[in-house]
N, C-alpha and C positions, 0 to 999 in steps of 0.2 A: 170613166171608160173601163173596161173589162177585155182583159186577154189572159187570157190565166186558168190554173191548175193548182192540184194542194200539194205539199211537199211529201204525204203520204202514199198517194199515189205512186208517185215517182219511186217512193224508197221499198215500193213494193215489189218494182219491173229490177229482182235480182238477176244480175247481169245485166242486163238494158241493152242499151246502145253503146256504142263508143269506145268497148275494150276496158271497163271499170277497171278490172283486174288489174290491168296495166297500171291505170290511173293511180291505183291504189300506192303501186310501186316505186311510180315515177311523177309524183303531183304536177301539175302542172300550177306553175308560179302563176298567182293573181294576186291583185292588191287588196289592199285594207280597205278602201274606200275609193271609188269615182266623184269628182264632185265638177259641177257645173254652176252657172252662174248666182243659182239661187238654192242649188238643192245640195246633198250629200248620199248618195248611193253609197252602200254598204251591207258586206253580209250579218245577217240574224247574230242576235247576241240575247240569252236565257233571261237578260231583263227585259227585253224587247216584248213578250209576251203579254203583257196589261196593255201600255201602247196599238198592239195588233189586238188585241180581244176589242179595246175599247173602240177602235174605228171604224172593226166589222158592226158591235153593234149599235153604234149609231148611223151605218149606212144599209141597213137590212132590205127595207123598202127598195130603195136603187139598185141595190144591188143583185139582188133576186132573180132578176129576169135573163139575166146576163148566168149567172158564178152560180152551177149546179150543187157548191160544197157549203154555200149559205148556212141553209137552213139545217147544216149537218155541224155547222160550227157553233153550240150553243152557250158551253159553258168555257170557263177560263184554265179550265183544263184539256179542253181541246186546243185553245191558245198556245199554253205549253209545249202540247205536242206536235203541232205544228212547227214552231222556232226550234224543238229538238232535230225533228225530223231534216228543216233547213237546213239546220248547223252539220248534219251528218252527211246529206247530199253534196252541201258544200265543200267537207273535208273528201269525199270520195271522188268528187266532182263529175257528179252526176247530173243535177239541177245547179243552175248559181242562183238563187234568189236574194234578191236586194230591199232591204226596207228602203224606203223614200223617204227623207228625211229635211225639213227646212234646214238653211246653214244654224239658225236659235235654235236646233236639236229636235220640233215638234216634228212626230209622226205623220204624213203625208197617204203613203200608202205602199204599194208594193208591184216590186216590177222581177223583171228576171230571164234569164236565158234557160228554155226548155227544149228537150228534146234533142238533147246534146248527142252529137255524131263525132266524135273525138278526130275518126279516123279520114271522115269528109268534111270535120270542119263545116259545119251545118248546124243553127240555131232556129230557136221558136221562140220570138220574145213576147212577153204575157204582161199584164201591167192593170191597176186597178186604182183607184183615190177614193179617199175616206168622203165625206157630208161635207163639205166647207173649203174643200180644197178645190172643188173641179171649177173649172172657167175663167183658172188664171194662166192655161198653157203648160203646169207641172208635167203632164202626162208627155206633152211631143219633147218638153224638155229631157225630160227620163230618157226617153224611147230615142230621142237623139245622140244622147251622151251615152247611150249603152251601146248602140248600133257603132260608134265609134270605136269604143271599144272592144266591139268582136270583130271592126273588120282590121284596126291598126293594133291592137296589140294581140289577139287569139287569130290573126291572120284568117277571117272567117271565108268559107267559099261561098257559101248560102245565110242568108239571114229574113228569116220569114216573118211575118202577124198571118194570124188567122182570126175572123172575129164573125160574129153573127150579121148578116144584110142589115137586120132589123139595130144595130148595134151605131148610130151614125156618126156619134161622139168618134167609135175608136176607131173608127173608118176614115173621119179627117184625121186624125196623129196619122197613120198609113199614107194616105193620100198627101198632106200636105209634106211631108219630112221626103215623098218622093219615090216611096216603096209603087213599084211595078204591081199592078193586076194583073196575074196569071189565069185566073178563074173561080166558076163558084161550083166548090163540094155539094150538090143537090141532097137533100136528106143524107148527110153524113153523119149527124150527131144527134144528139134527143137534146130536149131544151128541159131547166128542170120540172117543166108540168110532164113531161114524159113524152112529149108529140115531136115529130120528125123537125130537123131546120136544116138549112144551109150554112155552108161555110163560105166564108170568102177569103181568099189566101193572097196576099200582098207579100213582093220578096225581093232582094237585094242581090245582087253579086260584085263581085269587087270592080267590073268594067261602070255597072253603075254606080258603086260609093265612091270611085273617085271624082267623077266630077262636083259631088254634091261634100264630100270633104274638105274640097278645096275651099268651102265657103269658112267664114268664123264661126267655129260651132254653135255661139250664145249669139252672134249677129241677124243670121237671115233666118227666115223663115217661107212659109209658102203662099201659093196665092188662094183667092177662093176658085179656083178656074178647076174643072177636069172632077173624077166624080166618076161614082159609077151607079147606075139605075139597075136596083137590084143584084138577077145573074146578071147581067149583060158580058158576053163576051170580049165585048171590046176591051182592050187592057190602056189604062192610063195612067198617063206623069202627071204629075204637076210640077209644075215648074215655082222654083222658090226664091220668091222675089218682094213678099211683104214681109208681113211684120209675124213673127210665133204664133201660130195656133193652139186653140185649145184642144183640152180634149179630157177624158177618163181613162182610168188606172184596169189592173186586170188582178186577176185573183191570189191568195196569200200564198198557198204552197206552191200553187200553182194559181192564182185566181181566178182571172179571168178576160176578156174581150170589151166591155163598155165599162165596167168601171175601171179597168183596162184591166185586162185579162193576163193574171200571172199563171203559168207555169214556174214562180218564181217570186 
């Protein structure tokens, strides 16, 4: 799955959102590491860089179609500069990006809170998975365990995905974990061949994360029920009552939507 951004990008929007300045002065306490039942969320660290070079290029093809920063990530010095870039967003806290990590230490893929609104408390989660990882559920795993933690420890008011129609993998993480359809961005963004696409924006508030909180985080999961056809306006739940869905990760600095798509 792909939902995601590069960490470039982001460290380029000087100033940005959120009151940096502030941030700078006053960090806001975050942990070392989230982890859930099978994975370890955790920010970039300068050896992390072969780990991330090696998973982008063994998921190129997949990942392509989804993550406009592809085919711009070539060598293992873009690697590098990616993980620096994470590591300096993350002290400024501007982007939080998270490697994906098995609890045996292997590289997974990459998730993240973008699009950070300090001051509204408003998140963009992005998420991606390497060749071999996707279709055991990793990605709603992530996207649940982070969504946790922007609503009970960053006290979040908003917590979005945004992902391509065409993207279906990271359209179930969305749909089954519960996230609301708001609507679909019509020609909001270029796809990386260059030609117009749609956005579809799924989103949280705290009136909704508590019902679906109350669950066991690693317990329940969603049903196949509910869905959206295209744009369709309609907005839908699904209700989460089987077993974990799978899905795909998003882009490195920001990844991306079907591999799941990092801003993160």
């Amino acid at each position: 799955m792909i939902a995601d951004r590069t960490s470039a990008e982001w460290a380029d929007e000087e100033g940005g959102r959120g009151m940096p300045a502030r941030n700078d002065l006053h960090p806001i306490p975050l942990p070392n590491e989230l982890r859930s039942e099978r994975l370890v969320l955790r920010p970039y660290r300068a050896g992390d860089a072969e780990a991330l070079f090696a998973a982008v290029e063994a998921s190129r093809q997949r990942l392509r179609p989804w993550l406009d920063w592809v085919d711009d990530f070539e060598t293992f010095d873009h690697a590098r500069a990616y993980v620096s870039g994470a590591i300096n967003d993350w002290t400024r806290r501007r982007e939080l990006f998270f490697g994906v990590f098995a609890v045996d230490g292997r590289y997974l893929g990459n998730t993240g809170l973008h699009n950070v609104d300090w001051s509204l408390r408003s998140f963009e989660i992005g998420y991606w998975l390497r060749d071999g990882a996707e279709g055991h559920g990793y990605a709603q795993e992530a996207v649940r365990r982070l969504t946790r933690f922007a609503f009970e420890d960053l006290h979040a008011n908003r917590v979005e995905i945004r992902c391509d129609p065409r993207n279906e993998r990271s359209r179930r993480v969305a749909e089954r974990l519960g996230f609301v359809f708001e609507g679909c961005l019509r020609n909001s963004r270029q796809d990386p061949t260059g030609e117009p696409r749609d956005t579809l924006v799924y989103a949280l508030v705290p009136g909704d994360w508590k019902p679906i909180g109350e669950d066991d985080p690693f317990d329940s999961g969603c049903s196949e029920r509910g869905g959206i056809d295209g744009c369709s306006p309609e907005a839908t739940r699904v209700s989460r009552t089987d077993g974990l869905a799978e899905g795909p990760p998003s882009h490195p600095g920001r990844l991306s939507s079907d591999i799941v798509v990092p801003k993160g």
